[in-house]
N, CA, C and O atoms as a GROMACS GRO file, in nm:
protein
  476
    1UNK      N    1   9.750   1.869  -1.321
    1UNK     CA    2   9.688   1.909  -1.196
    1UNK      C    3   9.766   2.026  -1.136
    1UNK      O    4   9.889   2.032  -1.134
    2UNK      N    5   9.664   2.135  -1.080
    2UNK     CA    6   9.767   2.251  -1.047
    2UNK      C    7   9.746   2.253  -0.887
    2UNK      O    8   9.643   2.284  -0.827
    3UNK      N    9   9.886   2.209  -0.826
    3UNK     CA   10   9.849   2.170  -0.699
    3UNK      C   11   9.866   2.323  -0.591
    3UNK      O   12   9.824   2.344  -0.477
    4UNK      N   13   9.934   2.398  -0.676
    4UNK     CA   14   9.936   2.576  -0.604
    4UNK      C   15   9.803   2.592  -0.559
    4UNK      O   16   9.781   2.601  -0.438
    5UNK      N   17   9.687   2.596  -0.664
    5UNK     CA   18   9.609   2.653  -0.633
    5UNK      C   19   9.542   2.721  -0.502
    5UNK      O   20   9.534   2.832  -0.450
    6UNK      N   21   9.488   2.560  -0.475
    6UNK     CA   22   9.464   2.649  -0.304
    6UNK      C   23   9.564   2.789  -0.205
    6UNK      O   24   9.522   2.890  -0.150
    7UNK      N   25   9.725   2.728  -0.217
    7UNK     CA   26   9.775   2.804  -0.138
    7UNK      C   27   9.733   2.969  -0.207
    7UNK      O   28   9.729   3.080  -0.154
    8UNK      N   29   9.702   2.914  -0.370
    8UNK     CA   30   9.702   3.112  -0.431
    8UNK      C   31   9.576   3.154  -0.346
    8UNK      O   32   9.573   3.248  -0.266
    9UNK      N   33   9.475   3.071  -0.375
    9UNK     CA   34   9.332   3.093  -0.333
    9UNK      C   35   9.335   3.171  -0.193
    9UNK      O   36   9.301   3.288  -0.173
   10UNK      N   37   9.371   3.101  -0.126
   10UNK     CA   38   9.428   3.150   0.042
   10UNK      C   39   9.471   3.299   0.048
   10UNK      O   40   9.423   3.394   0.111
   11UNK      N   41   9.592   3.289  -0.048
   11UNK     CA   42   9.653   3.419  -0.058
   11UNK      C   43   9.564   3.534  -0.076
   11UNK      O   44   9.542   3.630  -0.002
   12UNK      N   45   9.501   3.490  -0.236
   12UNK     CA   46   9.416   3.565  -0.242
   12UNK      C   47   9.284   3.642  -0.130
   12UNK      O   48   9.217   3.745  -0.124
   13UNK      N   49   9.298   3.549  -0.074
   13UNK     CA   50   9.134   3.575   0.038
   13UNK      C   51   9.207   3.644   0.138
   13UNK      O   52   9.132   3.706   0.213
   14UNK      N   53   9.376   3.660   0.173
   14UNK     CA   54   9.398   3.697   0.279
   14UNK      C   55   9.416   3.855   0.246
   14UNK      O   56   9.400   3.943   0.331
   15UNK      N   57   9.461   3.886   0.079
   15UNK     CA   58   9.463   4.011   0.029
   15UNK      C   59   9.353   4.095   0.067
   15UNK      O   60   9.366   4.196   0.137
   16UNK      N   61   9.186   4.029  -0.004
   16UNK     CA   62   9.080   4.062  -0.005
   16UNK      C   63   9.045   4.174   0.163
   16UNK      O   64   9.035   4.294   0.189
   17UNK      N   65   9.037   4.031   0.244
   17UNK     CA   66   9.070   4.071   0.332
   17UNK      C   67   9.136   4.196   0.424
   17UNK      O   68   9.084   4.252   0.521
   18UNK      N   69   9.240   4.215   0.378
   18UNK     CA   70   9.310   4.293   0.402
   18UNK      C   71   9.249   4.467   0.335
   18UNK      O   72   9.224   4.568   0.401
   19UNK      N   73   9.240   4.448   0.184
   19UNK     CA   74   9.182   4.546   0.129
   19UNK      C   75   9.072   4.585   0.199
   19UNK      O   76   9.050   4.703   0.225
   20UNK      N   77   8.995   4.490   0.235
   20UNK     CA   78   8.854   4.520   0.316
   20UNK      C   79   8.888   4.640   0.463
   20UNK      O   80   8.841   4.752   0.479
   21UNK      N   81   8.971   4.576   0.538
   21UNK     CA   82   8.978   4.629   0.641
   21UNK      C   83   9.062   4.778   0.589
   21UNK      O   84   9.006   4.877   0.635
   22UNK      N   85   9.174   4.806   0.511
   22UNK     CA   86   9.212   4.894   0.513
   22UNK      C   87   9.093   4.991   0.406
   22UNK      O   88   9.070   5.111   0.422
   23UNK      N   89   9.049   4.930   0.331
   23UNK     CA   90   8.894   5.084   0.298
   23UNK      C   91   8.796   5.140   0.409
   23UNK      O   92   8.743   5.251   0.416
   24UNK      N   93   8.786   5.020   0.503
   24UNK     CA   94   8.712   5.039   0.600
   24UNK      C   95   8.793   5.190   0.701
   24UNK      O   96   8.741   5.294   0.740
   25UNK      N   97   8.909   5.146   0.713
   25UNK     CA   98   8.989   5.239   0.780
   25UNK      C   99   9.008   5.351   0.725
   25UNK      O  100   9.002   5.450   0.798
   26UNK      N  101   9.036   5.369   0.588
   26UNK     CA  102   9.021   5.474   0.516
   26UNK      C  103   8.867   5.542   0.450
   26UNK      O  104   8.822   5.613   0.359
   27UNK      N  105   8.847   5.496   0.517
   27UNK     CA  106   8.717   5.561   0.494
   27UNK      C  107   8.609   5.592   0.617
   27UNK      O  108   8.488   5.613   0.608
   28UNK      N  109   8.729   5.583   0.780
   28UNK     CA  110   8.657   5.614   0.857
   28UNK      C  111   8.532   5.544   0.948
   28UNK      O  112   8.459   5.597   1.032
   29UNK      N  113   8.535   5.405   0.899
   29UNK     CA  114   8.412   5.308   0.941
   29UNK      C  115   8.488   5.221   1.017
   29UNK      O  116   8.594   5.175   0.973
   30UNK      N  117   8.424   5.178   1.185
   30UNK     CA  118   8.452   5.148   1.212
   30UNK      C  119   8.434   4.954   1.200
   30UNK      O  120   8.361   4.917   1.108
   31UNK      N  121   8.480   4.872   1.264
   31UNK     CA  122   8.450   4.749   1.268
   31UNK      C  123   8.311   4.747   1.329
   31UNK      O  124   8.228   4.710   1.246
   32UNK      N  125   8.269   4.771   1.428
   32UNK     CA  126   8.124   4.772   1.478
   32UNK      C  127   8.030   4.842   1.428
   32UNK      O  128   7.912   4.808   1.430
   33UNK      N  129   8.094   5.005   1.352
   33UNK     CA  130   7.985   5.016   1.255
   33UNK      C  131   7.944   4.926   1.110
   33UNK      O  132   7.835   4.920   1.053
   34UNK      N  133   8.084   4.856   1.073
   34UNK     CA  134   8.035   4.795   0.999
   34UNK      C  135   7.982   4.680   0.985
   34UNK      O  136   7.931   4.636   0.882
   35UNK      N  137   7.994   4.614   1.116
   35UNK     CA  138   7.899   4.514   1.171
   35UNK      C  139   7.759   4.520   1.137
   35UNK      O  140   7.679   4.457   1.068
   36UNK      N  141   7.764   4.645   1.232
   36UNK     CA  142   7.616   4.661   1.227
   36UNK      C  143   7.542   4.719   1.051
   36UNK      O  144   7.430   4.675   1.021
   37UNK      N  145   7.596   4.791   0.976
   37UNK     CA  146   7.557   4.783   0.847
   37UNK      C  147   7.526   4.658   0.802
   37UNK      O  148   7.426   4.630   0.736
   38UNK      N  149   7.614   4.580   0.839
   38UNK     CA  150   7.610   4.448   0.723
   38UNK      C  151   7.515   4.369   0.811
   38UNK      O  152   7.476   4.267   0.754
   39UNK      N  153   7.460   4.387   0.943
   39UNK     CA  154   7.418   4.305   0.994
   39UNK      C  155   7.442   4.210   1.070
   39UNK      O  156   7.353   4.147   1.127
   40UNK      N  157   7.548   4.190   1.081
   40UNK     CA  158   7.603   4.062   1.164
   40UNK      C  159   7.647   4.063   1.299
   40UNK      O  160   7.650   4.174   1.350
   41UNK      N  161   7.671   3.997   1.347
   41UNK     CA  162   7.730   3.998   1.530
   41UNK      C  163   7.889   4.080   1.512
   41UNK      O  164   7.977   4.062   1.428
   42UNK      N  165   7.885   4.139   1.582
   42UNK     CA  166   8.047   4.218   1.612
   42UNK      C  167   8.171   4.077   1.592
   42UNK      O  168   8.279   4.076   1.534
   43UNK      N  169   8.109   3.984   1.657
   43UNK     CA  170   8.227   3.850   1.716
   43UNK      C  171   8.230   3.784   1.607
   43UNK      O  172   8.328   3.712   1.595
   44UNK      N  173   8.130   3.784   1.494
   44UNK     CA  174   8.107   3.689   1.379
   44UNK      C  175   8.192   3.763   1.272
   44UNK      O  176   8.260   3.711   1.183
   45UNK      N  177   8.174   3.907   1.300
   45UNK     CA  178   8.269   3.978   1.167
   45UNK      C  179   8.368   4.008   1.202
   45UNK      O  180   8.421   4.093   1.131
   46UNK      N  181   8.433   3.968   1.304
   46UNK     CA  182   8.567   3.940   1.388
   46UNK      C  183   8.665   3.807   1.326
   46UNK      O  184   8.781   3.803   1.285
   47UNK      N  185   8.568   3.714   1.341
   47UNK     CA  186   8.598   3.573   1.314
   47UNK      C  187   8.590   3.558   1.168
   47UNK      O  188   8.665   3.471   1.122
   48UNK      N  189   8.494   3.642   1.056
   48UNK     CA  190   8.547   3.619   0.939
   48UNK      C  191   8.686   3.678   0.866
   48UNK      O  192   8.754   3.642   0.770
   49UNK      N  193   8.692   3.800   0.972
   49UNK     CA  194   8.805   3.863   0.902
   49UNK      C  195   8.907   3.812   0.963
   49UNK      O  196   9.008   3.883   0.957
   50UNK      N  197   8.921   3.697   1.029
   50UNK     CA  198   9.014   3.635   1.060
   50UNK      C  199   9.058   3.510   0.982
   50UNK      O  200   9.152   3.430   0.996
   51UNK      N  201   8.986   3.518   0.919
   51UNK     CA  202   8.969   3.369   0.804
   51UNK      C  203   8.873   3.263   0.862
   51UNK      O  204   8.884   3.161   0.795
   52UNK      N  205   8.778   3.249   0.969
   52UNK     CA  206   8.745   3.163   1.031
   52UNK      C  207   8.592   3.206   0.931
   52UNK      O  208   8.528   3.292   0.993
   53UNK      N  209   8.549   3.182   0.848
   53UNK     CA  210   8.385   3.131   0.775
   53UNK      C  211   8.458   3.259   0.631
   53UNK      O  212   8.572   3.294   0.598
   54UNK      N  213   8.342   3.287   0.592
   54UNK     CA  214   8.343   3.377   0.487
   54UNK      C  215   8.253   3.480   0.492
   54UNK      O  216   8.144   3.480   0.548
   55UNK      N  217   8.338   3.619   0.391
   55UNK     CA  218   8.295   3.746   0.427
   55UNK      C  219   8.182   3.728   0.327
   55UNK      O  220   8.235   3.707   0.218
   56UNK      N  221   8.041   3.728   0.315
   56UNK     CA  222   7.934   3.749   0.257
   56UNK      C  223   7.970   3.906   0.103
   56UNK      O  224   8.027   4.014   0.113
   57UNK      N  225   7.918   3.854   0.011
   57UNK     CA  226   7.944   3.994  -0.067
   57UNK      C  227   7.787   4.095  -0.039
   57UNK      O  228   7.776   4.216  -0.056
   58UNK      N  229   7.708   4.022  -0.004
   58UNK     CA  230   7.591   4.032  -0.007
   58UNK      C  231   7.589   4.168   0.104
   58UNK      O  232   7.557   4.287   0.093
   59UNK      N  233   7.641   4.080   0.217
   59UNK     CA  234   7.650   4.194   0.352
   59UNK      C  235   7.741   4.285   0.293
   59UNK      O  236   7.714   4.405   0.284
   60UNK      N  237   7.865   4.227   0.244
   60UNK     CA  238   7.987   4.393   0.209
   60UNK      C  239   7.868   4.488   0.099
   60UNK      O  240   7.876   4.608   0.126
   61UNK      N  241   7.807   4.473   0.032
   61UNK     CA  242   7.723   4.561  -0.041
   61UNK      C  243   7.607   4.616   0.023
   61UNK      O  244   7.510   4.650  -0.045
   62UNK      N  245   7.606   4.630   0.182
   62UNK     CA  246   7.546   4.708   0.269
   62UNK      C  247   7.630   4.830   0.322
   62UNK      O  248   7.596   4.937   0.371
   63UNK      N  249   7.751   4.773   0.292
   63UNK     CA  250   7.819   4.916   0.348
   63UNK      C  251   7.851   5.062   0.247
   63UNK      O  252   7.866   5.059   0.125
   64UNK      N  253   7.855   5.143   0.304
   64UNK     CA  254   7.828   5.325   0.240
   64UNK      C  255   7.922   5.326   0.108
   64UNK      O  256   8.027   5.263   0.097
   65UNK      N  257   7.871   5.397   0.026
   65UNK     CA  258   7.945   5.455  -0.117
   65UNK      C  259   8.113   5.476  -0.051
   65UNK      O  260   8.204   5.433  -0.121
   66UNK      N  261   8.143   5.531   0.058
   66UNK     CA  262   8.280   5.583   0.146
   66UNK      C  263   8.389   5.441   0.118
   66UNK      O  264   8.500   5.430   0.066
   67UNK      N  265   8.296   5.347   0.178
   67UNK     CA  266   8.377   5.186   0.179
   67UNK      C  267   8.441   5.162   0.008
   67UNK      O  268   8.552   5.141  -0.039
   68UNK      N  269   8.348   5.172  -0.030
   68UNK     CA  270   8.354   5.093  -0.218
   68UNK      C  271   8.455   5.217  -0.248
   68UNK      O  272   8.562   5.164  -0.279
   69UNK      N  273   8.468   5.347  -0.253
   69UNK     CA  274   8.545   5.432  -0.314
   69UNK      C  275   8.694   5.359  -0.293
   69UNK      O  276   8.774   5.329  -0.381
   70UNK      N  277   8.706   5.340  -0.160
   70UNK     CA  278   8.830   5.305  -0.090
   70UNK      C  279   8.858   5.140  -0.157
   70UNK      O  280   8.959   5.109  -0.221
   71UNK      N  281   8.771   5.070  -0.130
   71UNK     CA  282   8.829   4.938  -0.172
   71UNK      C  283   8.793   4.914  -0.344
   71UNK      O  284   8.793   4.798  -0.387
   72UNK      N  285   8.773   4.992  -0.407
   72UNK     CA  286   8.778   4.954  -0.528
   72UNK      C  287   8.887   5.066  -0.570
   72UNK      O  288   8.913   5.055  -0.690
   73UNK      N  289   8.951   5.160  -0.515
   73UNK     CA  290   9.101   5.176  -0.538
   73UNK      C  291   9.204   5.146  -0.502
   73UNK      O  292   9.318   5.179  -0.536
   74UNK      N  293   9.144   5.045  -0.390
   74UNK     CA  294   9.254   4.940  -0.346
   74UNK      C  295   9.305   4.834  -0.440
   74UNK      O  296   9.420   4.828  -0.484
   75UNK      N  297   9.210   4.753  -0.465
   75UNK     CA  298   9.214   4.654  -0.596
   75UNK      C  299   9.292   4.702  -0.710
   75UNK      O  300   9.390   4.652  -0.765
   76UNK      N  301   9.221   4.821  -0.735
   76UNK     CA  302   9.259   4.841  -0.894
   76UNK      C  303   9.382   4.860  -0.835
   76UNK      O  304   9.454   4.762  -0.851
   77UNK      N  305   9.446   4.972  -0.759
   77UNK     CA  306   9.604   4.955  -0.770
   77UNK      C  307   9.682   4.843  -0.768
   77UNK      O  308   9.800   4.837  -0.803
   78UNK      N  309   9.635   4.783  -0.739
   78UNK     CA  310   9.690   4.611  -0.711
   78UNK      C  311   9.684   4.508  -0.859
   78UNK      O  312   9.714   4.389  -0.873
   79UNK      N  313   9.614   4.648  -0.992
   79UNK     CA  314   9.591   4.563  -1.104
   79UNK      C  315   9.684   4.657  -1.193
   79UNK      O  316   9.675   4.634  -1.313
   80UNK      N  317   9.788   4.777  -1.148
   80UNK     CA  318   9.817   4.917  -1.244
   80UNK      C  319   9.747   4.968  -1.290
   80UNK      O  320   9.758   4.998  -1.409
   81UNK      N  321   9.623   5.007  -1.204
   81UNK     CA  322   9.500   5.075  -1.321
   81UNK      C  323   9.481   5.158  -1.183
   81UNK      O  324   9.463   5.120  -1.067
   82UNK      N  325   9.496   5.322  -1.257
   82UNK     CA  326   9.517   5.444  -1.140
   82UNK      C  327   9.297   5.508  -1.109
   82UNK      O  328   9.218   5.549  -1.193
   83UNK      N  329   9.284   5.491  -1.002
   83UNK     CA  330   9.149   5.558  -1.028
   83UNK      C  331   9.128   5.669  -0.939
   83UNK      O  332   9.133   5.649  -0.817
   84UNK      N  333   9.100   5.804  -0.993
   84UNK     CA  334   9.089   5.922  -0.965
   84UNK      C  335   8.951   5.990  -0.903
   84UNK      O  336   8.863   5.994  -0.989
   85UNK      N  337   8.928   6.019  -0.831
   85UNK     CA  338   8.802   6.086  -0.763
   85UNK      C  339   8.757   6.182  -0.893
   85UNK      O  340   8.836   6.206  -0.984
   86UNK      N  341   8.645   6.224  -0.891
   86UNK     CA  342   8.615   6.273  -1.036
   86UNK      C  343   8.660   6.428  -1.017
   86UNK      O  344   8.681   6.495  -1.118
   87UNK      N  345   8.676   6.485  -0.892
   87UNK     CA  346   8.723   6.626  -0.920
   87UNK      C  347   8.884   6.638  -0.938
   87UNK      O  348   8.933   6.738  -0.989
   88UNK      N  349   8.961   6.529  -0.894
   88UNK     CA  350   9.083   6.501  -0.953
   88UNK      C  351   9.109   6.471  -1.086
   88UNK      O  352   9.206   6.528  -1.134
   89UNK      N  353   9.053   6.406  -1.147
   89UNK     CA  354   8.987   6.326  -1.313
   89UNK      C  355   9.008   6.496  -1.345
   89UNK      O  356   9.091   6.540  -1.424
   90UNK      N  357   8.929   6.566  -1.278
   90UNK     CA  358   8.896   6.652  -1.381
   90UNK      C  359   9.062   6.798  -1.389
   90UNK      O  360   9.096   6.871  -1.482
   91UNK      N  361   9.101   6.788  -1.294
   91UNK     CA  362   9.217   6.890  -1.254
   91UNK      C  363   9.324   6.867  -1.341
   91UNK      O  364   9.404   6.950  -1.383
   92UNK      N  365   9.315   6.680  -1.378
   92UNK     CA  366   9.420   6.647  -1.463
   92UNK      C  367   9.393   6.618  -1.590
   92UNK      O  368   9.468   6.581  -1.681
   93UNK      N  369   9.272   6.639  -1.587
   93UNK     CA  370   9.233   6.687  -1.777
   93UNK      C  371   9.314   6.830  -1.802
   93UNK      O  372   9.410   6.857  -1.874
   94UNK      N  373   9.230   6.913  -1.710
   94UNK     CA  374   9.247   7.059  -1.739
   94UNK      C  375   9.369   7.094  -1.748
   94UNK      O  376   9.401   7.201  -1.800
   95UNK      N  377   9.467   6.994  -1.692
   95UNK     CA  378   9.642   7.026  -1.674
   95UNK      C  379   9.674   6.975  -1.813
   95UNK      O  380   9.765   7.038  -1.866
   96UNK      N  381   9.628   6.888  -1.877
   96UNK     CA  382   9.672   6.816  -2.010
   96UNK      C  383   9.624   6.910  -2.116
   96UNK      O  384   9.709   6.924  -2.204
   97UNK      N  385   9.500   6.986  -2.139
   97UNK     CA  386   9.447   7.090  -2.216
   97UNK      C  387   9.563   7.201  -2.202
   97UNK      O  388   9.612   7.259  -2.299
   98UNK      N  389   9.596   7.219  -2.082
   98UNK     CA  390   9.666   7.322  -2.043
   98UNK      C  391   9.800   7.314  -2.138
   98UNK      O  392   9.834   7.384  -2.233
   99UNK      N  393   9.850   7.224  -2.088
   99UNK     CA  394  10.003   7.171  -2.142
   99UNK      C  395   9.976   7.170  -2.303
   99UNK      O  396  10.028   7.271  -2.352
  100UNK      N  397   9.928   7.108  -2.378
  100UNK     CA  398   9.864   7.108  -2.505
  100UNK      C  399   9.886   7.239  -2.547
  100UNK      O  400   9.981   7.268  -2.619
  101UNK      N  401   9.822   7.301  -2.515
  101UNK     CA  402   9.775   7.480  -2.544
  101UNK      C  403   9.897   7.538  -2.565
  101UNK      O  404   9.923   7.619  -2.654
  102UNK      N  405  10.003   7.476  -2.445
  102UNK     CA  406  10.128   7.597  -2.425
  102UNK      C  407  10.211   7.552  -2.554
  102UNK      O  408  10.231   7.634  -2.645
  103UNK      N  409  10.265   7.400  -2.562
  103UNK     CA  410  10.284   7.384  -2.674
  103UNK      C  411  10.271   7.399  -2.815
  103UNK      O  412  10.352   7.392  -2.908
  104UNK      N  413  10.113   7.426  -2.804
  104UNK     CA  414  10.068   7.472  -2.927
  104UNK      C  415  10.084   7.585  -2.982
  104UNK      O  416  10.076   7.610  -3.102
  105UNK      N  417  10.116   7.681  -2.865
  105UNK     CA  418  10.174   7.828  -2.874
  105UNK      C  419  10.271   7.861  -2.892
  105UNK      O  420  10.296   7.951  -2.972
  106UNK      N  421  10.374   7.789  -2.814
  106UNK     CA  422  10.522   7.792  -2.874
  106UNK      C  423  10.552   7.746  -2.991
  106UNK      O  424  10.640   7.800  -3.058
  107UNK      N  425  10.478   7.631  -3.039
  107UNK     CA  426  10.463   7.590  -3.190
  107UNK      C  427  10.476   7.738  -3.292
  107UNK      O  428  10.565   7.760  -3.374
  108UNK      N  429  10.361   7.828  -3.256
  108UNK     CA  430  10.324   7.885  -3.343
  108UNK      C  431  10.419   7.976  -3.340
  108UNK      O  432  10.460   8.004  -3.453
  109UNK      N  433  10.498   8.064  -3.203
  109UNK     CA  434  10.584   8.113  -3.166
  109UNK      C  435  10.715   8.148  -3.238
  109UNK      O  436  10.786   8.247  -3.256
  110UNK      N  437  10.710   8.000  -3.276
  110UNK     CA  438  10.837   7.942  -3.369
  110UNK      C  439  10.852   7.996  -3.476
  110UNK      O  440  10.933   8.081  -3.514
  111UNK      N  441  10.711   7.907  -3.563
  111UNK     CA  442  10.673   7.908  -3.707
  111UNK      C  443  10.661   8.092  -3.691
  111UNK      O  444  10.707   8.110  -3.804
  112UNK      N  445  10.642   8.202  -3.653
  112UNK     CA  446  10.606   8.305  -3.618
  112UNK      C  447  10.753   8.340  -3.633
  112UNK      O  448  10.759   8.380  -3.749
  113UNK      N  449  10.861   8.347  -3.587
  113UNK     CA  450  10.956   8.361  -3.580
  113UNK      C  451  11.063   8.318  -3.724
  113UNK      O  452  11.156   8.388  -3.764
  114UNK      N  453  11.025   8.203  -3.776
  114UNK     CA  454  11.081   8.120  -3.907
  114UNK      C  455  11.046   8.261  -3.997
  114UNK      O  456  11.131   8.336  -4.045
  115UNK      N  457  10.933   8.272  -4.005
  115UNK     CA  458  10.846   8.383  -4.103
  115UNK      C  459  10.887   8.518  -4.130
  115UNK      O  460  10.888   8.572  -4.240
  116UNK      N  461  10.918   8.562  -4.030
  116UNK     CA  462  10.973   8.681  -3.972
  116UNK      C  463  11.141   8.654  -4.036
  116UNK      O  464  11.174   8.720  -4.134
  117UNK      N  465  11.231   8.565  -3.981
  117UNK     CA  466  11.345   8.583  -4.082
  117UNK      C  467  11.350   8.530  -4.214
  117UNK      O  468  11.455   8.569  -4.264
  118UNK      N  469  11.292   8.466  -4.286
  118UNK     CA  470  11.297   8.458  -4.411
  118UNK      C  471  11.260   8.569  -4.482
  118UNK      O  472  11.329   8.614  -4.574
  119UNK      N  473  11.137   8.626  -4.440
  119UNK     CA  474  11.066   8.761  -4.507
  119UNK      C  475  11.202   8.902  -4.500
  119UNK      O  476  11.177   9.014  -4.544
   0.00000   0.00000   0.00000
């Protein structure tokens, strides 16, 4: 019998929680706007994020693409898994092509150089 559980469970919900409100914040939404997205009474989404009932996923999947960016890079950091906005994704491709390239040049640089004194 694993008698932790609950206290993890708890833990867990108080994380959730937490992630919730700080995407919300980072992303500029307020508590009453997001009330009102999700639908619910200001005092009711007060009282869940206090631990008093439960946060609906149903209602959190009313709130803007802005919310989910934020709290699903909340999570993942919380799992070591880095997630990049796609014009960042893409800056740090182009830096790795980049780096690649230079190496590949000095490679040749070299071998270019080897050639040159043996000959």
């Amino acid at each position: 019998m694993l008698i932790l559980w609950p206290v993890y469970l708890e833990d867990t919900e108080r994380e959730l929680i937490a992630d919730v409100e700080s995407a919300l914040l980072r992303a500029g939404i307020s508590h009453k706007a997001a009330a009102l997205t999700m639908g619910v009474d200001l005092s009711l989404w007060t009282r869940q994020r206090a631990g008093d009932g439960h946060v609906s996923l149903r209602r959190l999947a009313r709130l803007p693409e802005a919310f989910w960016r934020e709290f699903i890079a909340l999570r993942a950091e919380k799992y070591g898994i880095t997630v990049l906005p796609e014009s960042e994704l893409t800056r740090a491709l182009l830096l790795v092509v980049a780096l690649a390239s230079d190496k590949k040049m000095a490679r040749m640089g070299q071998m270019s150089a080897r050639k040159a004194s043996v000959a």
